[in-house]
C-alpha positions in Angstrom: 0.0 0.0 0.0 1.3 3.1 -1.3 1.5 6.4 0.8 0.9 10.2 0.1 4.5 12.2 0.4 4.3 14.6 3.7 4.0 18.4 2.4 7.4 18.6 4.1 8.6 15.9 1.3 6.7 17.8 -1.4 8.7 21.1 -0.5 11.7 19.3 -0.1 11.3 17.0 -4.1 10.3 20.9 -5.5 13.0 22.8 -4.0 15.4 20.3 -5.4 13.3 20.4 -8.6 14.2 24.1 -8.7 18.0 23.4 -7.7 18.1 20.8 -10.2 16.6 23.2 -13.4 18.7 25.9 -12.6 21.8 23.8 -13.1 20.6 22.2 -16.0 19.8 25.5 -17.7 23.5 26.8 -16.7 25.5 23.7 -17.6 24.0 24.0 -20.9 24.5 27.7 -21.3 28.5 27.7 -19.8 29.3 24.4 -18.9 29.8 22.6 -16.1 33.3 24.1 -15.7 31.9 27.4 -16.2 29.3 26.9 -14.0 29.7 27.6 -9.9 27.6 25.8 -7.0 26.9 29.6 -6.2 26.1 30.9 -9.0 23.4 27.9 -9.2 21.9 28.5 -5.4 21.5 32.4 -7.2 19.8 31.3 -9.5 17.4 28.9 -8.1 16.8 31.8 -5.8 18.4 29.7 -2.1 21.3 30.3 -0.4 24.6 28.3 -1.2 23.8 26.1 2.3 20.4 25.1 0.7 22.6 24.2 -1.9 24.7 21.5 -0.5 21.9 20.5 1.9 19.9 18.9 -1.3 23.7 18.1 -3.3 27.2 17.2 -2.7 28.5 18.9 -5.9 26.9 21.3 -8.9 26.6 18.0 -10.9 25.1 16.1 -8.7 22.1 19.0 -8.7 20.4 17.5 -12.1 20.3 14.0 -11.2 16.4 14.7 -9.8 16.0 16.1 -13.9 17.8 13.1 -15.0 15.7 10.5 -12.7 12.3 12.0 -13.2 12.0 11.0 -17.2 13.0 7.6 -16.2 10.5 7.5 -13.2 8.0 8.2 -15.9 9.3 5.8 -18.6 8.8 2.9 -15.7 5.4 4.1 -14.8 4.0 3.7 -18.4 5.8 0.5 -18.7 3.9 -1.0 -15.5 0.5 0.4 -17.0 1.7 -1.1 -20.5 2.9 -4.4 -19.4 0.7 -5.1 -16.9 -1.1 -8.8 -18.1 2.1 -8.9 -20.5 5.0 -11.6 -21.4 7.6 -12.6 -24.1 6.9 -11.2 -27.0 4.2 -8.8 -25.8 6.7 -7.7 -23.1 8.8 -6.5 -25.9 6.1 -4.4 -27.7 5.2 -2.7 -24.2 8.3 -1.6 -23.4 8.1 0.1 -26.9 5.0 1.2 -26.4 5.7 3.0 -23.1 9.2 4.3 -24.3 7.6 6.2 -27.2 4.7 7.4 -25.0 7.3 9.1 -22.8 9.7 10.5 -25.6 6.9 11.7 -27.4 6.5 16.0 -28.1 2.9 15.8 -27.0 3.8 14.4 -23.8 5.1 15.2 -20.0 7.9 12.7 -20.5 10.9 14.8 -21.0 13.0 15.4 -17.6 13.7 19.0 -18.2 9.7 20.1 -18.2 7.0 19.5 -21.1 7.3 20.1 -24.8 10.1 21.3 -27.2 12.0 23.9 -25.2 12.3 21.1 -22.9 13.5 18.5 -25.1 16.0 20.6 -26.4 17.4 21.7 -22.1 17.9 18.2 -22.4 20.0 18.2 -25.4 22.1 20.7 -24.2 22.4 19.0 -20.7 23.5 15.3 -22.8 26.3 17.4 -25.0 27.5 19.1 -21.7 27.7 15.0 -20.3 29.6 14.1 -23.3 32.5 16.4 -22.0 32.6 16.1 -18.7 33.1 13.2 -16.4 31.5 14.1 -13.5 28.3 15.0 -15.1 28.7 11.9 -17.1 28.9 9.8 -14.1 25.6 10.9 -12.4 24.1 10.5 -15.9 25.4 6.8 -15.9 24.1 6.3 -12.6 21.2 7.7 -12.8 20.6 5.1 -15.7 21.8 2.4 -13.3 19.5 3.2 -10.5 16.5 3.6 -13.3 17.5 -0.2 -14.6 17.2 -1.2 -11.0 14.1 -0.1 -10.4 12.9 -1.3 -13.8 14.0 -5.1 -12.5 11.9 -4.4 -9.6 8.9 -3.3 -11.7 9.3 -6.5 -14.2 9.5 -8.9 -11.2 6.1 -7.4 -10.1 3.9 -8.0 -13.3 1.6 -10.9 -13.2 2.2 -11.8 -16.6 5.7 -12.2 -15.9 5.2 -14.3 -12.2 6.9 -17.6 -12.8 8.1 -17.5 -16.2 10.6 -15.4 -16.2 14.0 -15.6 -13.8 16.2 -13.4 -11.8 19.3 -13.1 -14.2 16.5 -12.7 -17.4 14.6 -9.8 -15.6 18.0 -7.8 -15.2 18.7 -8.3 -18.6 15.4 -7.3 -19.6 15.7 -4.4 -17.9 19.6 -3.4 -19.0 18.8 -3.6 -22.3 15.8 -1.5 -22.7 17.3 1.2 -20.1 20.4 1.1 -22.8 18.3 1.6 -25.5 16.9 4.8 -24.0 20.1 6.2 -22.8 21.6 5.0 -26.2 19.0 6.3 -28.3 19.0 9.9 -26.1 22.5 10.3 -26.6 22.7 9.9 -30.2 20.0 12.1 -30.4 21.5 14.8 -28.3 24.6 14.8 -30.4 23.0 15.6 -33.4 20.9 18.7 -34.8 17.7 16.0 -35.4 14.4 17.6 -34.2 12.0 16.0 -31.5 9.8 14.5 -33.8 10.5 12.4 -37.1 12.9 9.3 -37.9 16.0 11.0 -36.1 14.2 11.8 -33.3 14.5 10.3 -29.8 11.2 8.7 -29.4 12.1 6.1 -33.0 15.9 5.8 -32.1 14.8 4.1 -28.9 12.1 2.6 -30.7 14.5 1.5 -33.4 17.1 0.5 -30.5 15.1 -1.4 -27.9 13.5 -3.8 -30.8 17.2 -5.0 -31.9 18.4 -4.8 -28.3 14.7 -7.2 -26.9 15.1 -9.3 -30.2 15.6 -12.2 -28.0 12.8 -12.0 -25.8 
């Protein structure tokens, strides 16, 4: 049974919310190496011990950006997947991957829409150049594909036909597709929409990755 967050732990997700869009916006604006934890608390409008209350370091601050489009992704695959396995597994993940790359959606971390999708371009090419940033992004992925084992292991469809080891690789290889798909996407000039853009690269991905399903 599922519980309501406290209003304390509503303030606390939105302040870090803030925190977390304000560094996104200045990574992909300066840098991360251009870019100070104080210049970050001024512009999410705290001071710099709110700051490193919520985050160790300035990259650290858009792992909640970087987690929330994966929180999504997993939500619509539980919906999608729910009386779902083998090969129907396969078109659900698909399903709720489009659904949460998709312009006319919520999905994208950054906020909703196409000024979103491309603070999230500009937040994956700033990734691509620096480690640290790089390394929340990977582990951000990790926790996501994690919690995607967790959400497989819990679908009736999938209770007793499917083991430990095959869930995990379930769920690596359609969290790989996404971050895959993303960052080829981010890379390149494509729009949101269309056969470059994110939501048909994971698409295109996740299929060659799940062919064995």
């Amino acid at each position: 049974m599922t519980t309501q967050p406290s209003l304390t732990e509503r303030r606390k997700a939105a302040t870090q919310l803030d925190i977390a869009r304000a560094a996104a916006e200045l990574f992909a604006e300066r840098g991360p190496d251009g870019t100070t934890a104080d210049e970050i608390a001024g512009r999410a409008g705290i001071a710099l011990r709110t700051f490193y209350r919520y985050f160790r370091s300035k990259e650290d601050a858009v792992s909640p950006l970087l987690s929330a489009g994966g929180a999504r992704w997993r939500a619509l695959v539980a919906t999608e997947a729910a009386d779902t396995a083998g090969a129907e597994l396969r078109e659900a993940l698909v399903r709720a991957a489009r659904a949460s790359l998709t312009a006319e959606t919520e999905g994208w971390s950054l906020g909703h829409g196409w000024a979103a999708a491309e603070g999230t371009r500009g937040l994956l090419r700033a990734a691509a150049d620096d480690a640290a940033l790089r390394a929340v992004w990977y582990r951000v992925n990790q926790e996501s594909e994690e919690q995607l084992t967790d959400v497989l292991a819990a679908l009736p469809g999938l209770a007793g036909h499917a083991e430990a080891l095959e869930l995990k690789m379930i769920a690596a290889a359609a969290t790989d597709a996404i971050r895959l798909a993303l960052e080829t996407w981010a890379a390149s000039d494509a729009p949101l929409d269309g056969d470059a853009g994110p939501a048909a690269l994971v698409e295109g991905c996740m299929r060659k990755l799940l062919q064995w399903l």
